[in-house]
C-alpha positions in Angstrom: -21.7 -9.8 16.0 -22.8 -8.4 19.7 -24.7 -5.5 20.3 -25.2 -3.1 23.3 -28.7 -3.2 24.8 -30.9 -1.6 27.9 -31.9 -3.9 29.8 -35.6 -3.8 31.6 -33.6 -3.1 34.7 -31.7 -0.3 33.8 -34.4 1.2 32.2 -36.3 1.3 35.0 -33.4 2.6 36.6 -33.5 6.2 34.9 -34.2 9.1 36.3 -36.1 12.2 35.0 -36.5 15.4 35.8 -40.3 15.9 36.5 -41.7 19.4 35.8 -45.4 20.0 36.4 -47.9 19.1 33.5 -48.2 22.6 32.9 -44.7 23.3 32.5 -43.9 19.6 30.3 -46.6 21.4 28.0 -44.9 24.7 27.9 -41.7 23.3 27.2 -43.0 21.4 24.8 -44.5 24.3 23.1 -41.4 26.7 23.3 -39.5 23.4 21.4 -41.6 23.2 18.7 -41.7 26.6 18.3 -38.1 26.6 18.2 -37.9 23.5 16.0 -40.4 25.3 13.8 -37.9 27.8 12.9 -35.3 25.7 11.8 -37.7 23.8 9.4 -38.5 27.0 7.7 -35.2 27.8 7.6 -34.4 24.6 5.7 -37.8 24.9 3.8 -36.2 28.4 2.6 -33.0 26.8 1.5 -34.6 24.2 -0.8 -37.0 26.5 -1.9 -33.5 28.8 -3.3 -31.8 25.9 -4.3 -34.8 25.2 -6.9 -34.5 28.6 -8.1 -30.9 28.7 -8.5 -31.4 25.3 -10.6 -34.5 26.9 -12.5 -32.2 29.8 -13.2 -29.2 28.0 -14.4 -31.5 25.9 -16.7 -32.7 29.4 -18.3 -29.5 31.2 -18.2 -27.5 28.3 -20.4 -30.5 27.9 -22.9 -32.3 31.0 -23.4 -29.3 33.3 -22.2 -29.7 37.2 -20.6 -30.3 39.1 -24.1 -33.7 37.8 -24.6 -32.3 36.6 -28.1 -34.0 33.9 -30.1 -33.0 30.2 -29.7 -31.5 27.4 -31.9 -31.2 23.9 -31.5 -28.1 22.1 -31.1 -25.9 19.2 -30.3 -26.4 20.2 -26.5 -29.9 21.4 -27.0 -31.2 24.9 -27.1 -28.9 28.0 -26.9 -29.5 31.4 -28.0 -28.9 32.5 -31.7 -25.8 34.5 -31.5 -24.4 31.2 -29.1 -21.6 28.9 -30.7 -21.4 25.2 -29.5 -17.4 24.2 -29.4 -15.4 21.3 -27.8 -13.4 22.9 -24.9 -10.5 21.2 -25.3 -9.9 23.6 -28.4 -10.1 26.2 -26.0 -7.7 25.1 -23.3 -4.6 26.3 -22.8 -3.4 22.2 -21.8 -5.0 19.7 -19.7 -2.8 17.9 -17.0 -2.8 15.1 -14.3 -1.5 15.7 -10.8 1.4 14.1 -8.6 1.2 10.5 -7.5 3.5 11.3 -4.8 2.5 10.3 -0.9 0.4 12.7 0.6 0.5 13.1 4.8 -0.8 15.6 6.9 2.7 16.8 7.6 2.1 21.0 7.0 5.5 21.4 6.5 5.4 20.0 3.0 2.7 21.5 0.2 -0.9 21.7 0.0 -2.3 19.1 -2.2 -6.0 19.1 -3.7 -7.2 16.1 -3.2 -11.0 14.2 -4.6 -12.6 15.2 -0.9 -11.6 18.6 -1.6 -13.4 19.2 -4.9 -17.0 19.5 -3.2 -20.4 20.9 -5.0 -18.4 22.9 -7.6 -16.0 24.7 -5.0 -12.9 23.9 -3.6 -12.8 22.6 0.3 -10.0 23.4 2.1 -11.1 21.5 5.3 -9.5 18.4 4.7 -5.9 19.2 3.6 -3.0 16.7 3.1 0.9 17.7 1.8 3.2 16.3 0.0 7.2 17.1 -0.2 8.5 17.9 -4.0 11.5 19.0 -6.0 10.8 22.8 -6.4 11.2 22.3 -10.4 8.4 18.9 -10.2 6.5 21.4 -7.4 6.4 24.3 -9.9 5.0 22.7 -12.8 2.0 21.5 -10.6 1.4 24.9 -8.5 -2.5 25.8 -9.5 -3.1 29.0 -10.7 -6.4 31.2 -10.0 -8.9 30.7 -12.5 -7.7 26.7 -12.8 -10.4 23.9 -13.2 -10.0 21.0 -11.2 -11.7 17.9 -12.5 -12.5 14.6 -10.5 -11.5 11.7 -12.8 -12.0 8.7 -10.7 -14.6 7.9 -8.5 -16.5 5.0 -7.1 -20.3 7.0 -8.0 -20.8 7.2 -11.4 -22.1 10.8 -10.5 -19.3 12.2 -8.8 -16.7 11.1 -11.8 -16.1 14.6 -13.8 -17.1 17.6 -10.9 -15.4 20.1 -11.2 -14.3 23.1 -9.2 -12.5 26.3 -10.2 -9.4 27.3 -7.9 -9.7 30.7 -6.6 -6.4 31.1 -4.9 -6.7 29.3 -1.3 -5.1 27.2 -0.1 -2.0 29.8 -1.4 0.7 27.5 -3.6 -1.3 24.6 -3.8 -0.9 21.9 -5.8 -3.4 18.9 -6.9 -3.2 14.8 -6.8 -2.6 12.6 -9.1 -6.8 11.7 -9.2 -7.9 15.3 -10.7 -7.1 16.6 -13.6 -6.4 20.5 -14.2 -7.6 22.6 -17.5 -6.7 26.0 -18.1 -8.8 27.6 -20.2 -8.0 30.3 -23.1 -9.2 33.4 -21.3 -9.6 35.2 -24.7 -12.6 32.7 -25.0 -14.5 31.4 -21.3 -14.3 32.4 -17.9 -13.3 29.8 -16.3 -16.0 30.3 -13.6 -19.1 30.1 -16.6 -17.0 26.9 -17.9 -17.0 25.1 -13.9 -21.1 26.6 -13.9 -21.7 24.4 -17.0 -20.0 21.6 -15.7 -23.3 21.2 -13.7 -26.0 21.3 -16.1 -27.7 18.7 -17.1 -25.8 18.8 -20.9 -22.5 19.4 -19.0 -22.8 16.4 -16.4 -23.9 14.0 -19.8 -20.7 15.0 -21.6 -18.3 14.1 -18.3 -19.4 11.4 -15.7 -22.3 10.1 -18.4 -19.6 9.3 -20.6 -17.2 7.8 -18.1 -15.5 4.2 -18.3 -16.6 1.2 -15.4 -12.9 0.0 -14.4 -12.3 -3.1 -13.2 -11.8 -2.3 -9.6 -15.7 -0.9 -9.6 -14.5 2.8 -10.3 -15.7 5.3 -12.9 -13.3 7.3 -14.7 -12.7 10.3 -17.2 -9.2 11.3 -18.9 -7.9 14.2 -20.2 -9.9 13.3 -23.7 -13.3 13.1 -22.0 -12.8 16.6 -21.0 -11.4 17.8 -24.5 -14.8 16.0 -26.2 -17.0 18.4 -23.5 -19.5 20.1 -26.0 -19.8 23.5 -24.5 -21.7 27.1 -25.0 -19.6 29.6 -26.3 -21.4 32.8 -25.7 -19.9 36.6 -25.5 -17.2 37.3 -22.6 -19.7 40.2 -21.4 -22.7 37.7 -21.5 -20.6 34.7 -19.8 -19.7 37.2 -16.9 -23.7 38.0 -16.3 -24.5 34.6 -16.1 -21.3 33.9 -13.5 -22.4 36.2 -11.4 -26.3 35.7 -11.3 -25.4 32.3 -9.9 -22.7 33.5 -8.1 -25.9 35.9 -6.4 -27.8 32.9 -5.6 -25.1 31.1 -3.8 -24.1 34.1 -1.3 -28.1 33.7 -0.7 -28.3 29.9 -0.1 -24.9 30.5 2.1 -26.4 33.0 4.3 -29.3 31.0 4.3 -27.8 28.2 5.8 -25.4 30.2 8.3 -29.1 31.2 9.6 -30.2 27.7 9.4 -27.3 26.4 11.7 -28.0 29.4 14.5 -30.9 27.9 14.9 -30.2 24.6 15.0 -27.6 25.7 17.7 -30.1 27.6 19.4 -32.2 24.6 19.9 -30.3 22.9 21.1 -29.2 24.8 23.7 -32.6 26.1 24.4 -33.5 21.7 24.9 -30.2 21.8 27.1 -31.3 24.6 29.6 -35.2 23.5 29.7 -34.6 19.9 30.2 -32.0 20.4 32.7 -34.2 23.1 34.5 -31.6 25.8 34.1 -34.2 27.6 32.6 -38.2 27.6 33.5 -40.7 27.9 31.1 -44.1 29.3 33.0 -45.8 29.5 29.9 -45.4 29.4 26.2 -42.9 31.9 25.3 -42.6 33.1 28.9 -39.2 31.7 30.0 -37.2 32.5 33.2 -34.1 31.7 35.1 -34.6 29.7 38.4 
């Protein structure tokens, strides 16, 4: 193996743009200053992310009624809380299409592993894949939808799940996910994906996941019919849905806020290394 080096020669060879000390120092300061704001930015995001996983842990054990708590198979849940398997609540559990995928957009949007990301689906990365309307219509997602990862080379990733919410319009989903549809008369689907990653809820999928021989951990449709899962009221299972639905616009905005000022950075570095723009003192900047 070869690698690319600088030789002593070229090195020397560089050539710098040369400010006065008192300007290299103002420049300096009006970086850090701007770097400084990023870093609370980012600070402010981790701080928000604890919280939302603070809040999650007290939502699924304690609840919003303020009820007492019992112990069960899952650990603590409030009182009036049942503990079923989901699969008694699904409407039926399904595998995708093995077909070839291509990024050919005249065919069909396919969900594919990449696309299931942090518990939402990512529509960045799209392939298609041409089917039979009948085979195409049995495999069309429908809002509300889970999408479970059943393979996956980290242990951690087998069994994350995202709910479907519509986009990308008639999609469908590969052969390496597996869809539930849950009895709406009993879960949202949006608190079932939110319990999907708790602690109790990642134990019950990738925790209980099988070590194939080609190094990959999988689930099946049976892993995700033993899932041991809260049961409380609709009403109650809608709070909870959208208190962490609330913390995620926040962590979102957040880190729109956090990239602006990454941007800003760097083009502020750009313009004050280049010389477009003067800094006469800290904070003081002007055009040449």
């Amino acid at each position: 193996m070869t690698f690319k080096e600088l030789s002593k020669s070229n090195f020397k060879s560089i050539e710098l743009n040369l400010p006065p000390l008192a300007e290299q120092r103002a420049i300096a300061a009006a970086l850090r200053a701007a770097q400084a704001a990023v870093q609370a930015r980012r600070r402010t995001i981790e701080l928000e992310r604890e919280r939302k996983a603070a809040l999650m842990q007290a939502l699924f054990t304690r609840g919003t009624r303020g009820e007492p708590t019992k112990l069960t198979e899952i650990g603590e849940v409030p009182q009036g809380w049942e503990v079923v398997q989901l699969g008694s609540h699904c409407e039926f559990l399904q595998y995708g299409t093995s077909k070839f995928c291509d990024t050919d957009a005249t065919g069909i949007p396919v969900l594919r592993i990449p696309n299931v990301i942090a518990g939402r689906v990512d529509i960045s990365d799209l392939k298609y894949v041409k089917l039979p309307k009948k085979e195409a219509d049995g495999l069309r997602l429908a809002v509300g939808d889970l999408i479970f990862v059943r393979t996956n080379g980290n242990r951690e990733y087998t069994g994350r799940c995202a709910m479907f919410r519509g986009e990308p319009s008639e999609a469908l989903f590969a052969s390496y996910l597996i869809r539930a549809r849950v009895k709406t008369e009993f879960f949202i689907p949006e608190f079932v994906q939110r319990y999907t990653m708790t602690a109790p809820g990642r134990s019950f999928l990738s925790g209980r996941s099988s070590n194939a021989a080609d190094g990959k951990y999988n689930i099946n449709t049976q892993t995700i019919r033993g899932v041991m899962i809260p049961l409380p009221p609709l009403a109650e299972q809608r709070e909870i849905a959208e208190a962490l639905r609330a913390c995620d616009a926040v962590i979102a905005a957040l880190e729109q806020e956090a990239a602006l000022h990454e941007e800003l950075f760097r083009a502020l570095l750009e313009e004050l290394m280049t010389g477009r723009v003067r800094v006469v003192s800290p904070g003081a900047l002007v055009e040449p």
